[in-house]
N, CA, C and O of each residue as an XYZ file, in Angstrom:
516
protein
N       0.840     -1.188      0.000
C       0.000      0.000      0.000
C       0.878      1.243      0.000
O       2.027      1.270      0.442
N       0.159      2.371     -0.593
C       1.340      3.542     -0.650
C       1.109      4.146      0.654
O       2.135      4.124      1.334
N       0.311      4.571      1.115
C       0.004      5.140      2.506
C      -0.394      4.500      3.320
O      -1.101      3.508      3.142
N       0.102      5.081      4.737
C      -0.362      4.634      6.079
C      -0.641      5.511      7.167
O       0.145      6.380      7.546
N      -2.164      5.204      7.855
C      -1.879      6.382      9.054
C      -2.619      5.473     10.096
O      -3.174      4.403      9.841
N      -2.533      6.061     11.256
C      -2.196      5.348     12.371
C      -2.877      6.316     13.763
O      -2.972      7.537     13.890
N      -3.123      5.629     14.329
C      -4.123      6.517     15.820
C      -4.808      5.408     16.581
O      -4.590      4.200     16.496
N      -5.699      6.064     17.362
C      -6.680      5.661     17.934
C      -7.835      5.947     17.743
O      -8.070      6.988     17.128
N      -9.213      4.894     18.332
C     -10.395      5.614     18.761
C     -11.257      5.348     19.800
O     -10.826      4.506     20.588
N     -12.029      5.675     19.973
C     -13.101      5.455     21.330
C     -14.336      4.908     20.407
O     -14.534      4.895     19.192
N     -15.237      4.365     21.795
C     -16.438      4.032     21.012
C     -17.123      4.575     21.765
O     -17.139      4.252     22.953
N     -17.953      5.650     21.212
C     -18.615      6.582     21.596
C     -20.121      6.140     21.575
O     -20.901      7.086     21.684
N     -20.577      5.144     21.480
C     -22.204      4.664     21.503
C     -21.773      3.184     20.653
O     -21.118      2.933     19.641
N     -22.504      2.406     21.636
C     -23.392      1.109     21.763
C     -24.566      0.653     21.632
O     -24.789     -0.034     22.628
N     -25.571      0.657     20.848
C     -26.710      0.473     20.925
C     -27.131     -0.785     20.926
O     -26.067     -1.356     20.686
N     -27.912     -1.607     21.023
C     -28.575     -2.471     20.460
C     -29.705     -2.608     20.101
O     -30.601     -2.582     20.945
N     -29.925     -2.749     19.068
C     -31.302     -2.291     17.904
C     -32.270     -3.253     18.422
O     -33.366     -2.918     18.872
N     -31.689     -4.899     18.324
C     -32.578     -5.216     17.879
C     -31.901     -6.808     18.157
O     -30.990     -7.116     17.389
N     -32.320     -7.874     19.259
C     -31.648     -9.439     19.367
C     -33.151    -10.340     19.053
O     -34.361    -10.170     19.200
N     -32.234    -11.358     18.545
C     -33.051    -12.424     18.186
C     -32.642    -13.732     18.501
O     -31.699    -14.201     17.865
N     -33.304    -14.537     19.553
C     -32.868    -15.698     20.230
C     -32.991    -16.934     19.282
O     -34.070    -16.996     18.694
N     -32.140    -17.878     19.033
C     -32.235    -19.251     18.676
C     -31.759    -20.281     19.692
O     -31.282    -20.070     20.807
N     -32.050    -21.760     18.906
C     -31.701    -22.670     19.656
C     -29.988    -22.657     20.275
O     -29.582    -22.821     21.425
N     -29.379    -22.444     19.245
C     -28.023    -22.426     19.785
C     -27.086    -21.086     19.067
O     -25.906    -21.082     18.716
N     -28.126    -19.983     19.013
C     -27.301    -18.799     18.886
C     -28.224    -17.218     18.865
O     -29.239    -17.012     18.199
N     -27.637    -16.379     19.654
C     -28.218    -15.349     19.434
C     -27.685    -14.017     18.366
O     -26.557    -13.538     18.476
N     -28.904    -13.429     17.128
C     -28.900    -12.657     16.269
C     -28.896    -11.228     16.915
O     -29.813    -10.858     17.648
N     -27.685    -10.349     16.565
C     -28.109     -9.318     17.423
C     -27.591     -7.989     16.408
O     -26.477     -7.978     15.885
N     -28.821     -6.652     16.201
C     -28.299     -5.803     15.219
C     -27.694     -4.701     15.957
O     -28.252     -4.627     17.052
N     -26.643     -3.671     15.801
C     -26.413     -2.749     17.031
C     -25.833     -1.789     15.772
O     -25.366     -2.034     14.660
N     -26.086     -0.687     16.466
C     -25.577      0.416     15.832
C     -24.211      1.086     17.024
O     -24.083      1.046     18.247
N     -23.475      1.598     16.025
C     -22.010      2.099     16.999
C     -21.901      3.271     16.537
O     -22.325      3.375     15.387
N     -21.423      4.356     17.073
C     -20.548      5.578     16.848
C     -19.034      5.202     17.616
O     -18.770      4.594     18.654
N     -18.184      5.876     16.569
C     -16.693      6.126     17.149
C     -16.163      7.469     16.612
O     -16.556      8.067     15.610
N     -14.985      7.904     17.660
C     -14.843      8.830     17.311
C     -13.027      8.797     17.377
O     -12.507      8.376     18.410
N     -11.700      9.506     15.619
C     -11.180      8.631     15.516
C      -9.615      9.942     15.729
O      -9.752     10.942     15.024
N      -8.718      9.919     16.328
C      -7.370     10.630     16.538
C      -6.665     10.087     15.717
O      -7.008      9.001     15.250
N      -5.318     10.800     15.272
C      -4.223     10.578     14.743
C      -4.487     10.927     13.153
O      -5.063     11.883     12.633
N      -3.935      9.947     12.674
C      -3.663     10.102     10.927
C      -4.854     10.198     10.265
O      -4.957     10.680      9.137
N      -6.124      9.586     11.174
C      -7.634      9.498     11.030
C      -8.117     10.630     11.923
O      -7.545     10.533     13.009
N      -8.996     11.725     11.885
C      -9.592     12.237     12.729
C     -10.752     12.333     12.584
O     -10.956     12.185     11.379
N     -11.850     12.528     13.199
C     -13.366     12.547     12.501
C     -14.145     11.331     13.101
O     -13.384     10.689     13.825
N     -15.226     10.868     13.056
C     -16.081     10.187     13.260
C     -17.142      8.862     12.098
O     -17.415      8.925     10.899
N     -17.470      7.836     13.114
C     -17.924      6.877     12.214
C     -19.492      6.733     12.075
O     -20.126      7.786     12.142
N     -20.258      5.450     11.874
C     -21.323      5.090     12.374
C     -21.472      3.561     11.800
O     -21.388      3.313     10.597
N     -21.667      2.728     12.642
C     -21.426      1.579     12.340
C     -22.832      0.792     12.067
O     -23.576      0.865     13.046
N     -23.210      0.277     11.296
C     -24.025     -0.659     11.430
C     -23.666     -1.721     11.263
O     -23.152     -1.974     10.173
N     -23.823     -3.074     12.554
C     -23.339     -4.334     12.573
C     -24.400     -5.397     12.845
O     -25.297     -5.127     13.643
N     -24.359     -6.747     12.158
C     -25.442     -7.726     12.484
C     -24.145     -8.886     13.160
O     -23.056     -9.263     12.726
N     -24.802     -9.127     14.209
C     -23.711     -9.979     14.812
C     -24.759    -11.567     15.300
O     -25.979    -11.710     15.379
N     -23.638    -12.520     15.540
C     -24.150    -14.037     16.365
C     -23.434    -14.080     16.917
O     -22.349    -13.525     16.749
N     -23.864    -14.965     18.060
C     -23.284    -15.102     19.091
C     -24.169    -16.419     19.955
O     -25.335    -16.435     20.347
N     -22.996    -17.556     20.061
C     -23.104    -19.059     20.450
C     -23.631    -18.907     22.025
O     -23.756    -17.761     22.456
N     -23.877    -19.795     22.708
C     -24.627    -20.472     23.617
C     -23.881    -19.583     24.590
O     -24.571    -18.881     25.331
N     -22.452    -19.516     24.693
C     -21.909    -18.499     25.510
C     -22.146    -17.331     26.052
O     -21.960    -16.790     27.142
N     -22.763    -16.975     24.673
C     -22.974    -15.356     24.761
C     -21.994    -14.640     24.230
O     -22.079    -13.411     24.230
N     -20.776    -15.368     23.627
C     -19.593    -14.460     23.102
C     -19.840    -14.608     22.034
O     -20.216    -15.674     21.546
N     -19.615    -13.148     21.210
C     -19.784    -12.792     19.454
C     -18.922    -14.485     19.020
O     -17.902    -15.014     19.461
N     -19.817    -14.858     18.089
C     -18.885    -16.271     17.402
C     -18.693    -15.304     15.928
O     -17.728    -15.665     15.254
N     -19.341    -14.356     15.468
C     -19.341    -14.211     14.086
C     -19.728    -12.386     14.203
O     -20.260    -11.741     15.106
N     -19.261    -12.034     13.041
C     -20.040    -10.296     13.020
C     -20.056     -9.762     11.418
O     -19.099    -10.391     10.968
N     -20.460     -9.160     10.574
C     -20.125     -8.220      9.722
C     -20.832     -7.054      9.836
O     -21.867     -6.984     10.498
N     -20.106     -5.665      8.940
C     -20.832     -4.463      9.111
C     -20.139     -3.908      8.406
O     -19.083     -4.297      7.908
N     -21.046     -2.255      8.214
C     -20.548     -1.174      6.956
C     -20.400      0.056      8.094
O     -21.220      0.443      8.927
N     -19.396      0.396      7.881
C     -18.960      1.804      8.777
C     -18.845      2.553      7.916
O     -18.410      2.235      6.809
N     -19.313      4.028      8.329
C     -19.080      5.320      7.371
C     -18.395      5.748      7.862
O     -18.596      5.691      9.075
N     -16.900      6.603      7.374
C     -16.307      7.457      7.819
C     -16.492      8.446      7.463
O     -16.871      8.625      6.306
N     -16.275      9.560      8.405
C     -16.295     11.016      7.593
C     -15.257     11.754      8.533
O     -15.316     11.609      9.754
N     -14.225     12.617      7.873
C     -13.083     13.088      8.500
C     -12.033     13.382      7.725
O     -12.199     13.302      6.508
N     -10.885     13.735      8.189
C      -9.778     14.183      7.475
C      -8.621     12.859      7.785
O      -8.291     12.162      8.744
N      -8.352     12.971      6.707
C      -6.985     11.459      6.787
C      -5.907     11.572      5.976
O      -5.895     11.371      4.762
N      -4.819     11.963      6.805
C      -3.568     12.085      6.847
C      -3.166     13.973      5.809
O      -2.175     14.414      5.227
N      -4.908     14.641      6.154
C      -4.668     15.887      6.326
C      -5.842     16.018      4.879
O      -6.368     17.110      4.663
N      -6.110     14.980      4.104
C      -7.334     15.177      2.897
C      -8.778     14.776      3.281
O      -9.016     13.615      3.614
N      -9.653     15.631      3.244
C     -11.200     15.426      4.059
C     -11.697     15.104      2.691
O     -11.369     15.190      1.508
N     -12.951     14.563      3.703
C     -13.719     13.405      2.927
C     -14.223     12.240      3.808
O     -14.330     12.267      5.034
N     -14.479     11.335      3.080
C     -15.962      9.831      3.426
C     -15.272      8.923      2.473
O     -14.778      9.045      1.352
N     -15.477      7.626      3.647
C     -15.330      6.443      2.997
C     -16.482      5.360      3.884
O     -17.307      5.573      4.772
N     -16.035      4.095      3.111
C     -16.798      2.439      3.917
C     -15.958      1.985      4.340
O     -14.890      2.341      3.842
N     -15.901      1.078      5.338
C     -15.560      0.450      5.905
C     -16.227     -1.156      5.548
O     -17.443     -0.983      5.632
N     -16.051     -2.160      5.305
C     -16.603     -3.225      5.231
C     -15.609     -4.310      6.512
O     -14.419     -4.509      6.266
N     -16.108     -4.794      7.533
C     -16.039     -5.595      8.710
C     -16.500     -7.086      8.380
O     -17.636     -7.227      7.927
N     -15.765     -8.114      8.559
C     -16.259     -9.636      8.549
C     -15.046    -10.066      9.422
O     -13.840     -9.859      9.289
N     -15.933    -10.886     10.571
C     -15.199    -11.409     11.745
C     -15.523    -12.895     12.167
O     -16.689    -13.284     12.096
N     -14.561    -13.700     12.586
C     -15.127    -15.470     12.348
C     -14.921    -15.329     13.807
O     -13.968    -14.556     13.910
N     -15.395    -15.742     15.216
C     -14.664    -16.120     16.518
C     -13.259    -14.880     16.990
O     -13.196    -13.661     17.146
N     -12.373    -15.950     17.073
C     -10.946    -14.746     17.627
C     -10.162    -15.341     16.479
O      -8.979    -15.088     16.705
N     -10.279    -15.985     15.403
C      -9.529    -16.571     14.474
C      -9.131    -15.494     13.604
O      -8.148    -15.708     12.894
N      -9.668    -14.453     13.530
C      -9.680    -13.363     12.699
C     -10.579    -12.077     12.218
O     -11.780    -12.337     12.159
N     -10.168    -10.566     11.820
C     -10.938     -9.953     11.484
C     -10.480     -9.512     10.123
O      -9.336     -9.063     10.052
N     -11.271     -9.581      8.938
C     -10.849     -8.325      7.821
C     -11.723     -7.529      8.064
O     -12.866     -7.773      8.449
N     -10.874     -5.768      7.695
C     -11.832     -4.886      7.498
C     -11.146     -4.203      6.060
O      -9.982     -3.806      5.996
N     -11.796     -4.176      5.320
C     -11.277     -3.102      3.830
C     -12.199     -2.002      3.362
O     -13.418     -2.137      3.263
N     -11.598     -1.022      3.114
C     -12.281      0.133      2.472
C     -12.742     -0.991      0.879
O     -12.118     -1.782      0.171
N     -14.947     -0.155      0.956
C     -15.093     -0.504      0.096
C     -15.066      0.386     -1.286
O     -15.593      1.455     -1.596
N     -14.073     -0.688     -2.084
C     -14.194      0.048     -3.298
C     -15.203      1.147     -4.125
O     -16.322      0.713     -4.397
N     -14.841      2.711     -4.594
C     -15.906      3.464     -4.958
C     -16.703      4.357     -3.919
O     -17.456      5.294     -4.183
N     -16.370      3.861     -2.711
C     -17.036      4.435     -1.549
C     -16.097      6.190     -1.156
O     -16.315      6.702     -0.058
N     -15.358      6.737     -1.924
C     -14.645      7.518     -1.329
C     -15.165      8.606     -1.875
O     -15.709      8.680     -2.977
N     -14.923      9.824     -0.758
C     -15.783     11.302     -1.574
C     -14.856     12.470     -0.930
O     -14.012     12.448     -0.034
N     -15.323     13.407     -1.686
C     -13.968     14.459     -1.138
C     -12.977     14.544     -1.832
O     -12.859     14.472     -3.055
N     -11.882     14.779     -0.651
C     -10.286     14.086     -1.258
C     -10.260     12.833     -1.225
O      -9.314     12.241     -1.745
N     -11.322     12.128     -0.587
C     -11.127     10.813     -0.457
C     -11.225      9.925     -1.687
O     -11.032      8.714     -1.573
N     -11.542     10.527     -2.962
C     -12.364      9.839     -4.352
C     -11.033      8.623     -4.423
O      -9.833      8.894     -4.369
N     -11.588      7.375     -4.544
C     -10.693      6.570     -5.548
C      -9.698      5.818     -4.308
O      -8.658      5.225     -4.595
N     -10.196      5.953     -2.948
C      -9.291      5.379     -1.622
C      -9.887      3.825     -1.700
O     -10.920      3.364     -2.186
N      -8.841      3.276     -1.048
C      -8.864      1.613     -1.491
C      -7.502      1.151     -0.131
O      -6.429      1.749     -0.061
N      -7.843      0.177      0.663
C      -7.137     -0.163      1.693
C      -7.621     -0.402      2.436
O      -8.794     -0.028      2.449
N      -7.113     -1.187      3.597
C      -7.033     -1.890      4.518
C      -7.273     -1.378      5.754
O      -6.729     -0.276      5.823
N      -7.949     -1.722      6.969
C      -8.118     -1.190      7.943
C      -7.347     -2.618      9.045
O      -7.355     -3.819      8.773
N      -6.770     -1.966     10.241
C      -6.041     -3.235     10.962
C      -6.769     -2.314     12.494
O      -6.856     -1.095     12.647
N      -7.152     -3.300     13.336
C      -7.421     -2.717     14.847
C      -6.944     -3.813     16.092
O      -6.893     -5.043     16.066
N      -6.600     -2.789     17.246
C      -6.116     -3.838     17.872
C      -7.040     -2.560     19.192
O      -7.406     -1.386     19.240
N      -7.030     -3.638     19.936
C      -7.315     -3.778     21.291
C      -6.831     -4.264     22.609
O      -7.164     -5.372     23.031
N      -6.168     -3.579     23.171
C      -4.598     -4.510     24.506
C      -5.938     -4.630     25.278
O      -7.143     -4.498     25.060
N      -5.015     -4.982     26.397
C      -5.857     -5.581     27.816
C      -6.020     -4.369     28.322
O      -6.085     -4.718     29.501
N      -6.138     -3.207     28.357
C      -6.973     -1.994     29.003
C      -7.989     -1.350     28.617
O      -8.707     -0.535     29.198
N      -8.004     -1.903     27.279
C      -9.342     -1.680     26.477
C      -9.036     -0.506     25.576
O      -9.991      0.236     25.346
N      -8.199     -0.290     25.181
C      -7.568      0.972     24.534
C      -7.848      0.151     22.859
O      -7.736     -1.034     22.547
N      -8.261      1.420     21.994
C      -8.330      0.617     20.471
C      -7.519      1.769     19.719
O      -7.717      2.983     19.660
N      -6.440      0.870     19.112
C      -5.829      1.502     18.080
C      -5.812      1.087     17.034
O      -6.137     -0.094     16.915
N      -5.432      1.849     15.823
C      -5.623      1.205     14.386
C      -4.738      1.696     13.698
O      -4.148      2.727     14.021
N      -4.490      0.995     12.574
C      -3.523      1.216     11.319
C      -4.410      0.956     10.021
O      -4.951     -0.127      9.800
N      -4.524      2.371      8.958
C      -5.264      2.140      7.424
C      -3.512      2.480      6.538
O      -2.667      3.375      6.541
N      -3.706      1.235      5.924
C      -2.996      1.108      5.234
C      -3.854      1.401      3.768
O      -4.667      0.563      3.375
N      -3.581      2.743      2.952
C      -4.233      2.990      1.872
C      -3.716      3.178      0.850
O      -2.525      3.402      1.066
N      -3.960      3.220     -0.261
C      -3.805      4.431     -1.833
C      -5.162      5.040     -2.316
O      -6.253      4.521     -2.078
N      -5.016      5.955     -2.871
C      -6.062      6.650     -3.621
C      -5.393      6.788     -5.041
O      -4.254      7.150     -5.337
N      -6.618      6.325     -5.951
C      -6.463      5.971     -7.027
C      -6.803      7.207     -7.738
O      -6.758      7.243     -8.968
């Protein structure tokens, strides 16, 4: 990727829309706000449909996040596209075409991590086409 920027964010709202119980898993829709520092600044809105096994722990998730903000100093909007299996893994990639602003023609990778204090940081590894 030609660019990279790098920060943190908070999650500024949790909702839950909307759960749906099964035999051995619960359907659950939630809406999120975040709000994002560093190479990213600006704010999201997440819409996510998630499951989650007998436990109660997410087994599965996907979702479309909007960004809107300035990144790595060019404003503008992008997607976010989220698909998550258990703890085996997450992709998140900017979806193609989704970019406006300076953002027209952005394409890349989103990486997030989360330590044991609950702190979330991230790395978008991008180009704009």
């Amino acid at each position: 990727m030609g660019f990279r920027a790098e920060g943190s964010f908070e999650v500024t709202a949790f909702e839950p829309v909307d759960t749906e119980e099964r035999e051995s898993a619960a359907f659950g829709r939630i809406r999120i706000a975040k709000t994002f520092t560093g190479g990213l600044s600006g704010t999201s809105e997440v819409r996510m449909i998630s499951v989650g096994g007998p436990s109660g722990a997410p087994a599965s998730y996907v979702a479309v996040e909007h960004v809107t903000g300035a990144l790595d100093g060019r404003t503008g909007s992008f997607v976010l596209q989220h698909a998550a299996w258990d703890t085996t893994g997450t992709t998140i990639r900017v979806v193609p075409g989704t970019g406006a602003g300076e953002l027209v023609g952005i394409t890349g990778e989103f990486h997030l991590t989360v330590d044991a204090s609950d702190a979330h940081t991230f790395v978008l590894e991008y180009e704009l086409g």
